[in-house]
N, C-alpha and C positions, 0 to 999 in steps of 0.2 A: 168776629171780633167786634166788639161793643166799644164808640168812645164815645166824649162827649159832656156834657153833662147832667141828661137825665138817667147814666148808665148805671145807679145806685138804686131810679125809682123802677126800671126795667128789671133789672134780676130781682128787685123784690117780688114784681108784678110774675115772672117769669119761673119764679122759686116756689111761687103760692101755691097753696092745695088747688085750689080753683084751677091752673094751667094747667098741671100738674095731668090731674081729670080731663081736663080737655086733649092733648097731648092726648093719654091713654087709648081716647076715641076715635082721634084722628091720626094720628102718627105712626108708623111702623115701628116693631121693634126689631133688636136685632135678632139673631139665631139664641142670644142667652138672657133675651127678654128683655133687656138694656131700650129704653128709650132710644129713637131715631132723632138728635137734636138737631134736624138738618132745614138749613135755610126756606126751605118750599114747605114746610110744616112750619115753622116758627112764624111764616108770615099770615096762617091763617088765625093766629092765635089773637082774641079781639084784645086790644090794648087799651085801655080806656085814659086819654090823654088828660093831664091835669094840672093846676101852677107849680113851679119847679116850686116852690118851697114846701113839696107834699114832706108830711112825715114818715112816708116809707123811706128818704134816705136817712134822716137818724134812726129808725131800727133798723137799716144794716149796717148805719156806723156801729150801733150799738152792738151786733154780732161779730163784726169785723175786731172792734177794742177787745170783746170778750174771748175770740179765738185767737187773735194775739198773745196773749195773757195766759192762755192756756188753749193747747191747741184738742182739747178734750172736755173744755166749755160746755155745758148744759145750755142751750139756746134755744129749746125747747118752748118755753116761755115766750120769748122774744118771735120766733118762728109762729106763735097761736095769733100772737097779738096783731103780723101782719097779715095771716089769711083773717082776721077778724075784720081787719081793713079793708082790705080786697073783696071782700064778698059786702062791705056797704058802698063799695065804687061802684061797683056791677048791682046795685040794690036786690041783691037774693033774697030770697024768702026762706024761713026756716025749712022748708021739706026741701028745697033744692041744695041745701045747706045742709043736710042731712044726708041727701043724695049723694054730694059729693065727698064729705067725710068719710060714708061708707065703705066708696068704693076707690079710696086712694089711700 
């Protein structure tokens, strides 16, 4: 369980393609290929720390309002915008960007 107040800029960080990928390499899954989201995997995951007023928490307000609203929302959009984010915290390079879209 996540509280606090940067628990808006972590599940964006945590939801990204970027962890996502990472996870896939390091983490077990289960028998039905399910993701292992288990505390001793989550802590290797690098978290790049930054001032609470980052704009990953308004795109997931903005996901949050939009599933509100309709729980079958296209967020789509919103979801690009913050791995576009994520991968200029972690300053990626287009082939490692590439890399990881591929193969998540």
């Amino acid at each position: 369980m996540m509280t606090g107040a940067p628990t808006k800029y972590l599940c964006a960080i945590l939801n990204s393609r970027l962890i996502q990928w990472f996870l896939h390499h390091y983490a077990p899954t289960s028998g039905l290929g399910a993701l292992r989201w288990k505390k001793v995997y989550l802590e290797r995951a690098p978290i790049v720390q930054v001032d609470l007023g980052d704009p990953l928490a308004d795109l997931v307000d903005d996901i949050l309002r939009a599933t509100d609203a309709d729980a079958n929302a296209d967020v789509s959009e919103i979801e690009t915008e913050i791995d576009r984010y994520v991968y200029k915290l972690y300053d990626l390079s287009a082939t490692e960007i590439r890399a990881i879209t591929s193969l998540v």
